[in-house]
Each structure stands twice: as C-alpha cells, then as structure tokens.
C-alpha positions, 0 to 999 in steps of 0.5 A, spaced: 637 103 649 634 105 643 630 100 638 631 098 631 627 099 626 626 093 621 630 092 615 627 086 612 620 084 610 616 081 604 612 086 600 608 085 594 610 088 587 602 090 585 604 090 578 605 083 577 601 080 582 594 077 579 591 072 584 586 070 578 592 067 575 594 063 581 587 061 582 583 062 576 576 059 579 578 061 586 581 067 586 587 065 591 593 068 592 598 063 593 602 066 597 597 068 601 595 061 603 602 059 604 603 065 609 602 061 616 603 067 620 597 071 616 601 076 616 600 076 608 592 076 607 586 078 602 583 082 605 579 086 600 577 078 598 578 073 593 581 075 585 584 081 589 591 082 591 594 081 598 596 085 603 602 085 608 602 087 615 610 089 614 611 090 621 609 083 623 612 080 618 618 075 621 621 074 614 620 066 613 620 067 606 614 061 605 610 066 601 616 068 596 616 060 595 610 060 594 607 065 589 608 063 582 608 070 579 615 072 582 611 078 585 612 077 591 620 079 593 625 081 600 624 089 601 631 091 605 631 097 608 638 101 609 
C-alpha cells in the first residue's frame, strides 16, 4: 500500500494579499477568518499575511469565497 500525497490546496498569492486593505482598522484577513478549520492563520499578527498549513488544508475553499483581493487561488499539483 502506498500513500498519495495531496494535490489540491489553497495558497496565498503574497504578491496580492494586503490584509490592511480587507481590514484597514483591524488588519484582518478576511480569508483568515473565514477558514473554520484554522488551517489559514495570522500568525505573524494583525496587517500581515496569513499562512496556510497546506498539508491540513481539506480544500473547502471558504477562504477563497472570502477574500476580497483575489489572492487566495486553488494550488494543483501534478
């Protein structure tokens, strides 16, 4: 039995993203908050770009819905 690695993930595209824009008096990413899993998270703090954890990410796509920048996008992986 072999294991399959994943092929489909959210990921942030760090040119685009500007949490100050989503939230210019909080700093929150939108897509952060929107992630239910919290596999999207500031970690580095309010006005700076999330991270995601691809490898728990289960590809509901909420934080793509929810980011109003566009800079959050599907990553395929062949």
């Amino acid at each position: 039995m072999s294991l399959q690695s994943k092929k489909t993930f959210a990921m942030v595209m760090y040119d685009i993203c500007r949490p100050d824009l989503c939230s210019p008096d909080e700093g929150k990413c939108a897509a952060a908050a929107a992630c239910t899993h919290k596999v999207m998270q500031q970690i580095d703090g309010a006005f700076e770009p999330p991270v995601i954890f691809q490898d728990r990410c289960l590809a509901c796509w909420d934080c793509i819905e929810a980011c109003p920048l566009d800079a959050v996008a599907v990553k395929k992986i062949s």
